[in-house]
C-alpha positions in Angstrom: 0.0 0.0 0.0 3.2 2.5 0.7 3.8 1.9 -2.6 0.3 2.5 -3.7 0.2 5.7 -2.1 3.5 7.1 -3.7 2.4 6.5 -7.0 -1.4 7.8 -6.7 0.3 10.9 -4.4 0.9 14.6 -5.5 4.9 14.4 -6.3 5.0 16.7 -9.5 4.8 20.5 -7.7 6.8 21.4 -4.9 4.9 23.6 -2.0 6.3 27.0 -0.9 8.5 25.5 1.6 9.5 22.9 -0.5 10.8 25.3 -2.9 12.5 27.8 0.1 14.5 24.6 1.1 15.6 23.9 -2.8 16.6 27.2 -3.4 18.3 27.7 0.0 20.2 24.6 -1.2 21.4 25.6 -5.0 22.1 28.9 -3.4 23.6 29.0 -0.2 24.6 25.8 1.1 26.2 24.6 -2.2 28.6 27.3 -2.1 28.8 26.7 1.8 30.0 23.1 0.8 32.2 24.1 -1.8 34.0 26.8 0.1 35.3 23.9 2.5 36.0 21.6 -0.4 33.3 19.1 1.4 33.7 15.3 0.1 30.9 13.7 -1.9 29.5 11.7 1.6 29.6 15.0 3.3 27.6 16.3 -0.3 25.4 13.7 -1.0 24.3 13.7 2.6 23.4 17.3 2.4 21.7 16.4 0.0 19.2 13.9 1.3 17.4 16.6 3.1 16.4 18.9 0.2 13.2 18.0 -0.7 12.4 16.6 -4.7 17.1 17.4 -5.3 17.0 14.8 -3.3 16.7 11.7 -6.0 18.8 13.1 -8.3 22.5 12.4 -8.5 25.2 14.7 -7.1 26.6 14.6 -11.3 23.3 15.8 -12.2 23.0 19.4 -10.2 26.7 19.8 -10.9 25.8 19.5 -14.3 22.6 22.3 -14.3 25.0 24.5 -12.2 27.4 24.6 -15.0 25.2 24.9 -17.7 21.3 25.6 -16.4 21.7 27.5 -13.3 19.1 30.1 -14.2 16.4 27.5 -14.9 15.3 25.9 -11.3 12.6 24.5 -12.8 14.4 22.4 -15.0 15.7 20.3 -12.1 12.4 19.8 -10.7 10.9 19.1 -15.1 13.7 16.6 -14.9 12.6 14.9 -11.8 9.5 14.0 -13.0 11.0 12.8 -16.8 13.2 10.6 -15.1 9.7 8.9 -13.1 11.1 9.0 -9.4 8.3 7.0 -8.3 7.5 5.5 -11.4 10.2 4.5 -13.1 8.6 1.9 -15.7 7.0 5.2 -17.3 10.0 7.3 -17.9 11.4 9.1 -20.6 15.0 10.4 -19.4 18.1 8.6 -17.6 20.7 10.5 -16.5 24.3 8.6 -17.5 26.5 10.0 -14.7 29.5 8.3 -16.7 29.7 10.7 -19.9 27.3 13.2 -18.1 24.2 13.3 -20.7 20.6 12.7 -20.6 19.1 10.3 -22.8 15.7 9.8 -24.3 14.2 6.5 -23.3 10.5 5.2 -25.0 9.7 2.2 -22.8 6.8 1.3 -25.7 10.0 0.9 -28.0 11.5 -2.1 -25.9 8.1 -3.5 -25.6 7.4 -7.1 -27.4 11.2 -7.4 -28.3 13.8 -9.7 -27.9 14.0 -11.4 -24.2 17.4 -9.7 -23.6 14.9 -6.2 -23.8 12.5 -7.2 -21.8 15.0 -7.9 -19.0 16.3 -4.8 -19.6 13.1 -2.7 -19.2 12.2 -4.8 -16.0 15.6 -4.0 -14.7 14.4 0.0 -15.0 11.3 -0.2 -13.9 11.3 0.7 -9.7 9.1 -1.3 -7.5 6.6 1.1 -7.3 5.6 0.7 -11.1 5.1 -3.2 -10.4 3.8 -3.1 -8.0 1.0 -1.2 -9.3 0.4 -3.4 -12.7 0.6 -6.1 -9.9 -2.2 -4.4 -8.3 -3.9 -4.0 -11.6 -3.5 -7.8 -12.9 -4.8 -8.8 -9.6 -7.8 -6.6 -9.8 -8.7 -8.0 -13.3 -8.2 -11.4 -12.0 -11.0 -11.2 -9.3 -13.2 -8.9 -11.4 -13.7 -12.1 -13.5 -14.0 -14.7 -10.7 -16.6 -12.2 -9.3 -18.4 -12.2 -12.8 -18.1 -16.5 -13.3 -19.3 -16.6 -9.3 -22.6 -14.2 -10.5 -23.0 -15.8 -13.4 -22.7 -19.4 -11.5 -24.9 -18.5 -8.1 -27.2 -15.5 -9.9 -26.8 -13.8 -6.7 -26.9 -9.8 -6.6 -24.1 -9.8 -4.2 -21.5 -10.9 -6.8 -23.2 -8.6 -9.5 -22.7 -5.6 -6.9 -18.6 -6.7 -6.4 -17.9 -7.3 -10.0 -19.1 -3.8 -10.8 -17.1 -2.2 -7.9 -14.2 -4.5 -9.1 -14.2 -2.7 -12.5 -14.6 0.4 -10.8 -11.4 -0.6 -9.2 -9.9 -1.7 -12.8 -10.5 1.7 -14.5 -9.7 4.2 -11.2 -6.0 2.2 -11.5 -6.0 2.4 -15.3 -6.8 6.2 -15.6 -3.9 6.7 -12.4 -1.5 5.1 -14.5 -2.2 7.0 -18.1 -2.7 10.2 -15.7 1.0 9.6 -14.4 2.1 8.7 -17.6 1.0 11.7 -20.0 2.8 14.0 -17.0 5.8 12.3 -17.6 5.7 12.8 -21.5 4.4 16.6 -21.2 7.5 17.0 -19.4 9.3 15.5 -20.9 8.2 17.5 -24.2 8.5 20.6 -22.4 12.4 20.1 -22.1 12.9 19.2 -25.7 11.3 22.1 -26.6 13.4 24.3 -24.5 16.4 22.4 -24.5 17.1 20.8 -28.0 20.6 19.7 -27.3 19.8 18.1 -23.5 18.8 14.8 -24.0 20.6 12.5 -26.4 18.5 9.3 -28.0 19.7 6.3 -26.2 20.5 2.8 -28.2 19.5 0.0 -25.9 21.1 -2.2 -27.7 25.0 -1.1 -26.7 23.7 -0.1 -23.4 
C-alpha cells in the first residue's frame, strides 16, 4: 500500500516550503559546501534533506550548475522525466559516466527480444510493479466475481464485479494520468532544451 500511495500521491509541484529549502540549497549551502571543499559523503548527505534534489544524482546538479543555473525548474521538469516513483514510465536517464541525458521510450523495448524485456524490468522501480501487480490482480478477481454471479445468480456478486471494475478503471486512468505527466514534461524540455537529451541505443547499453 506504501507503494500505492506514492504512485497515486501529488509528487510533481513542490509547495512553498519545498521550494525555500531547494533554493536555499542551489544557493547557499552549495557554495557553503564548496568553500570547505566538502567530500561527496559530506555532499550527498546534504543532500538527502532537500526535498524533490533529493533523488537526483550529485553529477546531475553539478551538471545544471554549470550549464542551467538560471532555470530551477528544469531540475524539478527533470525529476519527473526521469519517473522517481514511477520509473517503468519514464522518458530520461541520467548517465553520470559521460554526463548526458538520454531519451528512453519504454513502448519501444516492448514485445522485443528477451534480452529487452530484462532490460526494461531491470528500469522499472518497484513502485511501477507493483502497481500493474495491483492491476493484474484486480482483473483477475473482477472475473471470478463475474463467473461466481454468473454461476450462483446472486446480486451480491453482481454488486462486487461492478465495484471490481470500478477498481480496474480508477487504476488504469492513475496510471495513463501519471504517464502523460511524464511525457508533457518531458516535451517541455525538448522544446526548450534541443541539445539536452541524447536518443539512447538499448542495444549497446
Amino acid at each position: 500500500m506504501s507503494y500505492f500511495h506514492e504512485f497515486v500521491s501529488q509528487q510533481f509541484i513542490p509547495s512553498e516550503d519545498d521550494m525555500k529549502k531547494i533554493a536555499e540549497y542551489l544557493v547557499t549551502t552549495r557554495k557553503e559546501l564548496n568553500d570547505k571543499n566538502a567530500d561527496p559523503t559530506e555532499r550527498k548527505a546534504v543532500l538527502m534533506s532537500v526535498p524533490y534534489l533529493k533523488y537526483l544524482d550529485l553529477s546531475q546538479i553539478d551538471f545544471w550548475e554549470e550549464n542551467y543555473s538560471d532555470d530551477i525548474e528544469l531540475l524539478l521538469d527533470l525529476y519527473v522525466a526521469q519517473g522517481v516513483h514511477h520509473k517503468g514510465l519514464r522518458r530520461v536517464i541520467w548517465n553520470k559516466n559521460d554526463l548526458n541525458y538520454y531519451y528512453y521510450d519504454p513502448s519501444s523495448v516492448k514485445n522485443k527480444s528477451k534480452k529487452k524485456k530484462l532490460r526494461l524490468k531491470r528500469l522499472m522501480s518497484s513502485t511501477a510493479r507493483s502497481i500493474i501487480f495491483i492491476l493484474i490482480l484486480a482483473i483477475y478477481i473482477s472475473v471470478m466475481l463475474w463467473i461466481l454471479s454468473l454461476s450462483f445468480g446472486s446480486a451480491i456478486f453482481y454488486y462486487a464485479f461492478g465495484i471490481m471494475i470500478g477498481i480496474n478503471l480508477i487504476i488504469f486512468s492513475l496510471i495513463l494520468y501519471r504517464n502523460r505527466i511524464v511525457i508533457d514534461t518531458t516535451e517541455k524540455i525538448i522544446n526548450q532544451y534541443p541539445d539536452l537529451i541524447k536518443g539512447l541505443d538499448l542495444e549497446q547499453k
